[in-house]
N, C-alpha and C positions, 0 to 999 in steps of 0.2 A: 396932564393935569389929573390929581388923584380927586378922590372924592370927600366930599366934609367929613372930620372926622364926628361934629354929632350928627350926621347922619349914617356913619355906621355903612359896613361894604354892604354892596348890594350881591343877595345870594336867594335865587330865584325858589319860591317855596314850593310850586309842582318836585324841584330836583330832593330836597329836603325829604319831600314825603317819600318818596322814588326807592331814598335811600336808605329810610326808616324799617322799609320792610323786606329787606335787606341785611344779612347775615356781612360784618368786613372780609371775608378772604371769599364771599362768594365772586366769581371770573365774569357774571354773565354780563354781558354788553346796555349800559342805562343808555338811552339815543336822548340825544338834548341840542335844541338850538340857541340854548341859550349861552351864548360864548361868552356876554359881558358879565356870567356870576363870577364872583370870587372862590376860590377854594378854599374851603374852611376843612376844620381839622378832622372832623366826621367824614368828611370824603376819601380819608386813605385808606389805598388798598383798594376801591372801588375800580371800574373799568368805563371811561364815558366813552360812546360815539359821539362827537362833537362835530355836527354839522359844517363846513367849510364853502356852502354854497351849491357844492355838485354831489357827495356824499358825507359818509360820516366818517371818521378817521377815531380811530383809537386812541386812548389817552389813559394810561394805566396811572393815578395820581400817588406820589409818593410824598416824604415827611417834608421836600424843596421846596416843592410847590406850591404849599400853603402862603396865600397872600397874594397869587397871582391868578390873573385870569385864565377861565375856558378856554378861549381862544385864542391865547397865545402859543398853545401848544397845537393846533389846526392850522396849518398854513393854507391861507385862501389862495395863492399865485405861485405858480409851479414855475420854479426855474429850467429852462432848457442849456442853457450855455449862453459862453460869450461868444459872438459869429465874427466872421472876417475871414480873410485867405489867409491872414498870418497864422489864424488856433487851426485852420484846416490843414494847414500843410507839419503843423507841430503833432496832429494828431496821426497822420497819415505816417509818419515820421517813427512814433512810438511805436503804431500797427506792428512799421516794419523790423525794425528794432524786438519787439516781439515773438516774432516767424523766425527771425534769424536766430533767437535765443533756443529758441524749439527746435530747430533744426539740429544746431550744434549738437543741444543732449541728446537725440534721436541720433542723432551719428559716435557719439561717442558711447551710448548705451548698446549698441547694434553692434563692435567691433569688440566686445570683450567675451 
């Protein structure tokens, strides 16, 4: 659910001044916890650390992402994989499929 349009996106004014003083192609890292501002047009080109809960993650904003939130670009939940013996044995599988592919060009780069 978006937000009322008379009441206008919400875009945090600490990040505003932050970015006032502020040159567009300066690189340096703005840290901000605030993931529910919107990106507005003034922010391109900017570099946020966008707080994720355990650090900050970089978020270099370009002309796209105008319109969308901080923290859609920080993912708070790290995926590891899907588990089970079936992806472990598909992975075990590639490994070897792998080693075997390296070997061949090791033996075939060795003989000429």
């Amino acid at each position: 659910m978006t937000r009322s349009l008379k009441k206008g996106p919400y875009i945090d004014e600490r990040l505003l001044k932050k970015i006032k003083d502020k040159k567009a192609g300066d690189r340096t890292l703005i840290k901000t916890w605030s993931r529910s501002a919107t990106i507005t047009p003034e922010m391109i080109g900017f570099t946020f650390g966008v707080h994720n809960g355990k650090d900050f993650i970089s978020v270099i904003v370009s002309e796209e992402m105008v319109g969308h939130k901080l923290g859609e670009f920080s993912p708070t939940r790290k995926f590891v994989r899907h588990g089970g013996k079936m992806q472990k044995e598909m992975e075990i599988a590639s490994k070897q499929r792998e080693l075997d592919a390296a070997r061949a060009a090791k033996n075939t780069g060795g003989s000429k």
